[in-house]
N, C-alpha and C positions, 0 to 999 in steps of 0.2 A: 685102518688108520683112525676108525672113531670120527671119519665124517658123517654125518647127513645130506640130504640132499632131495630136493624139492624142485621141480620144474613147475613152472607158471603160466599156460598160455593165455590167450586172448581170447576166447572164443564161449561161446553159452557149453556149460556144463553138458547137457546133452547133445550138443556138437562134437566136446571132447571125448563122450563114451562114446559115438557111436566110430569116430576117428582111431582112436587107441584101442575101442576091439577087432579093428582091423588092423591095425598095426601097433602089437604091442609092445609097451617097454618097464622094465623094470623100478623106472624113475616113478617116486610117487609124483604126483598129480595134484594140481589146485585150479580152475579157471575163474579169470578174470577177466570177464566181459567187457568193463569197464576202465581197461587198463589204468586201475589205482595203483598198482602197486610198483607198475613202469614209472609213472611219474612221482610216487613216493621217493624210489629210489633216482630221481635224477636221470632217467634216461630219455634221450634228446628224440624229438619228434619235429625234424625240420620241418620250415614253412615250404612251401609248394609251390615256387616262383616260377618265373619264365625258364630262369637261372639256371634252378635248380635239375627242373626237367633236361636240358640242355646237357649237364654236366652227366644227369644219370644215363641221359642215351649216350653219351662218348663213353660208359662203362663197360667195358668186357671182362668177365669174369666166370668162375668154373670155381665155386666155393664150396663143394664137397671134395672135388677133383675127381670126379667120373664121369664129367664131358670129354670127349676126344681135346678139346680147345675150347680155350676161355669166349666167349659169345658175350652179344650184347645180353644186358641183364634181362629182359622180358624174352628172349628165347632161349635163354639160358634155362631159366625160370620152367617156361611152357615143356624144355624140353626134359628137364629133370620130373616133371607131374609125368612126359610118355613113360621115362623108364620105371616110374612108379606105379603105374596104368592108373592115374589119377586125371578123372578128368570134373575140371572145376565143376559147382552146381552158380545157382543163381546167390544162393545165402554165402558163398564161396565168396564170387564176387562183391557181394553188399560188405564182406566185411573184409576183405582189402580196400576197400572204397574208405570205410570206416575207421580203419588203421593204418592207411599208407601216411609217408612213408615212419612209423612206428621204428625205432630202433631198438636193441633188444640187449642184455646184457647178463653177464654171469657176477655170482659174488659168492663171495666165501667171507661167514661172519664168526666169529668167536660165540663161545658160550655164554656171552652174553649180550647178545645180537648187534656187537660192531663189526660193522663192517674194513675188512681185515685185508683182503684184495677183491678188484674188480677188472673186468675185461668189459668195454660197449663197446659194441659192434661201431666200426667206423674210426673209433677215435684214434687209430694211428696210421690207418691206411688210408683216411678220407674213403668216398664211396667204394672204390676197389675193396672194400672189406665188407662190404654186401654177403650178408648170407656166411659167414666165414665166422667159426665157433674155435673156441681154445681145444687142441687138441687132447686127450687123456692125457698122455704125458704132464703139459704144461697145469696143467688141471693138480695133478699128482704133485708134481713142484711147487706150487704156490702150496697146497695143503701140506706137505711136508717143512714150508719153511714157515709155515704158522704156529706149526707144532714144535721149536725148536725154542 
């Protein structure tokens, strides 16, 4: 379709080789440590209330859909790193510390880098869309209707 496409994590560059040579993917790669390019583009990094926490533990969700059932979100979380055999490190830790809760978002820009559609995580499901990515299809759809 004459897309490109760039995934952008958060993480120190050599966190991301040594992550992506164990699990790789075809998506090219950029890290940002710094999360510039989250806040460039406007994506929301709620405050961390009483509230907030409150609201995130009434969460139950299964946002890949290969839990048996939607779970609250930190054993949803925990359980999705077993079936991964992924078990956190200390630097793991430091940078969820560092990025919670960070929200995350996709975008599709034109060739002359406006942005043309956007999906952030959250903004139509409220927290229930924790962890929940636009699937290929929809992905296909929005670039299909940009190209028209």
């Amino acid at each position: 379709m004459g897309v490109e496409a760039l995934g952008i994590v958060t993480t120190k560059p050599e966190r991301a080789r040594l992550f992506f040579r164990l699990r790789p993917t075809n998506l090219p790669l950029a890290a940002d440590e710094g999360l510039i390019t989250h806040r460039s583009y406007g994506l929301p990094k709620p405050e961390v209330t009483p509230e907030f926490i409150q609201a995130l533990q009434s969460v139950r969700l299964n946002p890949t859909g290969e839990l048996p059932e939607p779970l609250p979100v930190e054993q949803a979380m925990g359980a999705l790193d077993r079936m991964d055999g992924f078990t956190p490190t200390e630097t793991d830790h430091e940078e969820v510390e560092r990025q919670f809760p960070q929200l995350v978002g996709e975008f599709l820009m034109d060739r002359d880098g406006i942005v043309r559609w956007a999906n952030v995580e959250c903004a139509t499901e409220g927290l229930a869309g924790i962890g929940k990515f636009p699937t290929e299809e929809e992905f296909l759809a929005a670039a299909r209707a940009l190209l028209r």
